[in-house]
C-alpha positions in Angstrom: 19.3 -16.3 6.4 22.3 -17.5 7.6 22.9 -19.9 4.7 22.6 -17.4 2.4 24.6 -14.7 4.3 27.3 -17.6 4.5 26.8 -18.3 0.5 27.6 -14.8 -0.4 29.6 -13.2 2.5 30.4 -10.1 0.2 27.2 -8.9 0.3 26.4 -6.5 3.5 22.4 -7.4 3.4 21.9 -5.1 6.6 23.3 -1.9 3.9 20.1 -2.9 1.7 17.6 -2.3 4.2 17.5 1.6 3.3 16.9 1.3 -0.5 14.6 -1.7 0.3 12.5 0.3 2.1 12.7 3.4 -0.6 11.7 0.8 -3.3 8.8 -0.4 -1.7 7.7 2.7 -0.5 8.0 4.2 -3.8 6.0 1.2 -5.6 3.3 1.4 -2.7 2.7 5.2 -3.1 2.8 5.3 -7.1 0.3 2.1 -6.5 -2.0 4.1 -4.3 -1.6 7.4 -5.5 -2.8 6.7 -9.4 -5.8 4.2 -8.1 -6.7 7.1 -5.8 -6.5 9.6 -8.1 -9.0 7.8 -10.2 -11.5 7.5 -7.6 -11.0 11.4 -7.4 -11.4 12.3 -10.6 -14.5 10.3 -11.6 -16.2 9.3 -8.2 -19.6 8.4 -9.5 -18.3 6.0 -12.0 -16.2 4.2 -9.7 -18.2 4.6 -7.1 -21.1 2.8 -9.4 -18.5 0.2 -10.5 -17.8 -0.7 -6.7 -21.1 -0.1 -5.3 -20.4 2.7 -3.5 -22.1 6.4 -3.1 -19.7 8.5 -5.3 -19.1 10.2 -1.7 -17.5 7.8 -0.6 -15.5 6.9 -3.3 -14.1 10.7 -3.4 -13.3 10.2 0.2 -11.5 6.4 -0.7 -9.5 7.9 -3.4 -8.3 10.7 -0.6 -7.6 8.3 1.7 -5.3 6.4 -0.8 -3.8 9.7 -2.5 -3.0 10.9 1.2 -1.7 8.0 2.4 0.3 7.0 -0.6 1.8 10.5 -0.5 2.8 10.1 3.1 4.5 6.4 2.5 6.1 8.1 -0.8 8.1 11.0 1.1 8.5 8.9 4.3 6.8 11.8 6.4 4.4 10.5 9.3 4.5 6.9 7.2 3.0 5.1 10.1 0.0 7.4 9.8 0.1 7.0 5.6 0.6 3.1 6.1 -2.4 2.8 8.7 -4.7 4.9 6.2 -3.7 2.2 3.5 -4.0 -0.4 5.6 -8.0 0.5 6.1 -8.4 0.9 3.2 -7.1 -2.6 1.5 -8.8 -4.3 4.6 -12.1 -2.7 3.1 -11.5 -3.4 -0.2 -10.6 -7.5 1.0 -13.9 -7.3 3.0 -15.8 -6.3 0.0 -13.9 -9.2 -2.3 -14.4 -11.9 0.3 -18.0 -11.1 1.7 -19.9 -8.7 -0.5 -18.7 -9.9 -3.8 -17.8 -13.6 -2.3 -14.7 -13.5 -4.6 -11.7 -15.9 -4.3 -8.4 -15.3 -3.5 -7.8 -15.4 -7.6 -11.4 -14.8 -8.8 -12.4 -15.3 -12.1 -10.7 -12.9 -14.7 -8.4 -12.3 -12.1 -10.1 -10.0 -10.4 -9.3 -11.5 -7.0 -8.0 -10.2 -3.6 -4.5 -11.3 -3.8 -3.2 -8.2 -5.1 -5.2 -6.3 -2.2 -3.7 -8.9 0.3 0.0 -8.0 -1.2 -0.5 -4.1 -0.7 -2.1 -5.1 3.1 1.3 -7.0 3.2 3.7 -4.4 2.1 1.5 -1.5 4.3 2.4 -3.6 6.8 5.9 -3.8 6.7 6.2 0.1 6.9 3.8 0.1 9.7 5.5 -2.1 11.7 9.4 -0.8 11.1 9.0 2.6 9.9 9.9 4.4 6.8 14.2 3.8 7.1 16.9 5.9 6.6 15.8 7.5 3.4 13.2 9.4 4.6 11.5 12.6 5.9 10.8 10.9 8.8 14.7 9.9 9.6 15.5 13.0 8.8 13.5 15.2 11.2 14.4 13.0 13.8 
């Protein structure tokens, strides 16, 4: 970091932090959101396609619609990011042990993409929701 901070000293990286945090919470929630919506709105389908009782799926798909819109408005994130969290560990489980797929999987259908959304649930467990928030601005 400190090669780059010396490479380009005009840009104030610490400023970015905010926005960063807005941009990823806003890709994260739309991610969450629209995949749990689906699971909603047709939970026997899915829940056939995964191999899971449609209950369950309707209760996946809340799980990701409800955390996605905590993580989105930045209100009680840690809660939203821990309910996505669960939820991409499950769906790695399944990939890895159940369905004994690869990191890429054939036809892509891999758990990469699940281990980037673990990743980036992460993050906004870990350090919060920033300055743009609900959150910040209760407190």
């Amino acid at each position: 970091m400190q090669f780059i901070q010396s490479a380009f000293p005009f840009i104030v990286w610490a400023a970015l932090t905010p926005a960063a945090l807005l941009f990823l919470r806003v890709l994260l929630a739309v991610m969450f959101i629209d995949g749990g919506r689906r699971h909603m709105a047709d939970p026997k389908g899915r829940g056939k396609g995964l191999g899971l009782p449609a209950s369950f799926t309707f209760i996946l798909g809340l799980a990701e619609v409800v955390g996605g819109l905590l993580v989105l408005a930045g209100f009680f994130t840690y809660v939203g990011a821990l309910l996505l969290i669960v939820v991409m560990l499950g769906a790695i489980y399944f990939k890895v042990f159940v369905w004994k797929t690869g990191i890429y999987g054939s036809n892509n259908n891999g758990w990469y993409y699940d281990a980037l959304l673990l990743a980036a649930s992460g993050v906004l467990l870990t350090i919060g929701a920033g300055a743009i928030s609900l959150d910040a601005l209760i407190q």
